[in-house]
N, C-alpha and C positions, 0 to 999 in steps of 0.2 A: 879345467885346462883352458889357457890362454890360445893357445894355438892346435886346434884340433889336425891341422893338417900336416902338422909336424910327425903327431902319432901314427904308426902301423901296427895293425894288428891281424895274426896272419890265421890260418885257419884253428878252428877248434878249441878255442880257449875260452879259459871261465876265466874273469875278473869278478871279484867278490864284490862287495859295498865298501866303501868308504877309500877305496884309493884312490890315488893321488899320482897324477901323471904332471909331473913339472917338466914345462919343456923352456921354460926361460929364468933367467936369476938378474934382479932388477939391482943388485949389491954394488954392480961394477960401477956406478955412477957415483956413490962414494970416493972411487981412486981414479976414476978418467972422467972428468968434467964434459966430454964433450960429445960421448957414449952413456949411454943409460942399460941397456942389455947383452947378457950373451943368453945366445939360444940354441938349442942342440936337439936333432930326433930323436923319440924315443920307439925302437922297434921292438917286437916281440914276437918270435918263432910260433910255429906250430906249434897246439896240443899243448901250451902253458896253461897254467894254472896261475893266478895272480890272488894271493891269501887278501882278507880281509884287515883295511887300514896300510896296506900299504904303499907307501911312496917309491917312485921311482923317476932319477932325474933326470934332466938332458944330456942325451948323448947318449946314454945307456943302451946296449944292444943285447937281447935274450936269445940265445940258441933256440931249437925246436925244444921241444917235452922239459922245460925247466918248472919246478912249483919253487912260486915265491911265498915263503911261510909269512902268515900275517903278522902285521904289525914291523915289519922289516924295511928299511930303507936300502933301497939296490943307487948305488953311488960309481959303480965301476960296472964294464959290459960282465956278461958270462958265455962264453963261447962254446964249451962243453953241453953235451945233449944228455938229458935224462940225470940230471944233478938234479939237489934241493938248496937252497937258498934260506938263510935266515940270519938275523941280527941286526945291528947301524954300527958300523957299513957290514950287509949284506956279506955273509963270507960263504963257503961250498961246507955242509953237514951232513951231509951224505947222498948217496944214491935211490934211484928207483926202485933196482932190486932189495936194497938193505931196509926200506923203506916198507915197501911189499913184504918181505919176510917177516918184519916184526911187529903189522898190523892184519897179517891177512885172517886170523882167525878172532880176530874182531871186527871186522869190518862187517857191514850189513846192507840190506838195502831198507827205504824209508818203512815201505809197509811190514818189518819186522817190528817196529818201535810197539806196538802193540803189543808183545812179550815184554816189552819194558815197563809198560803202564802196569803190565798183571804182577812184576814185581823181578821178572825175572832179567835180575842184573848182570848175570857171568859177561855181556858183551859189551857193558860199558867199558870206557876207557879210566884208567885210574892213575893221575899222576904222582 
């Protein structure tokens, strides 16, 4: 990130590895000679979750409790709380709760992986 002071980042949130916070597009100097940038904040609510590779550009605004599923470019704000995000361009896939419902008896904490090692698979995930 070119301009860190552009970003906010508001309480409780994980951002994963490899994203990508663009807060300027250097494109416009192609069609206005006499400008070279536009530049836009990028903010992010409470309690987000930011997935793994992904991008999010200037100007983009995140509600509280939103996860950005990895590998997802968010191109448009999301003003809705406790949504999930995924795709390019980023579109709404569901909620928190539906989210919750249809992983909660899989879910784990790390020090269970140990029943994984001994073989016992019933909690992986299988797509």
């Amino acid at each position: 990130m070119s301009e860190p002071f552009l970003i906010e980042i508001k309480d409780d949130c994980v951002i994963s590895s490899g994203v990508s916070f663009i807060t300027h597009d250097h494109s416009i100097n192609k069609v206005i000679s006499d400008k070279s940038n536009l530049f836009g904040k990028i903010e992010i609510g409470n309690n987000c979750f930011i997935g793994q590779g992904a991008t999010l550009l200037y100007g983009v605004t995140l509600a509280d409790h939103i996860i950005v599923a990895s590998g997802s470019v968010v191109t448009k704000s999301f003003t809705d709380n406790r949504v999930i995000i995924a795709g390019n361009p980023a579109k709404v896939i569901g909620t928190w709760d539906q989210f919750g419902a249809k992983y909660k008896a899989l879910a784990m904490n790390r020090n269970e992986l140990a029943n994984i090692q001994k073989g016992d698979e019933r909690k992986l995930v299988h797509r």
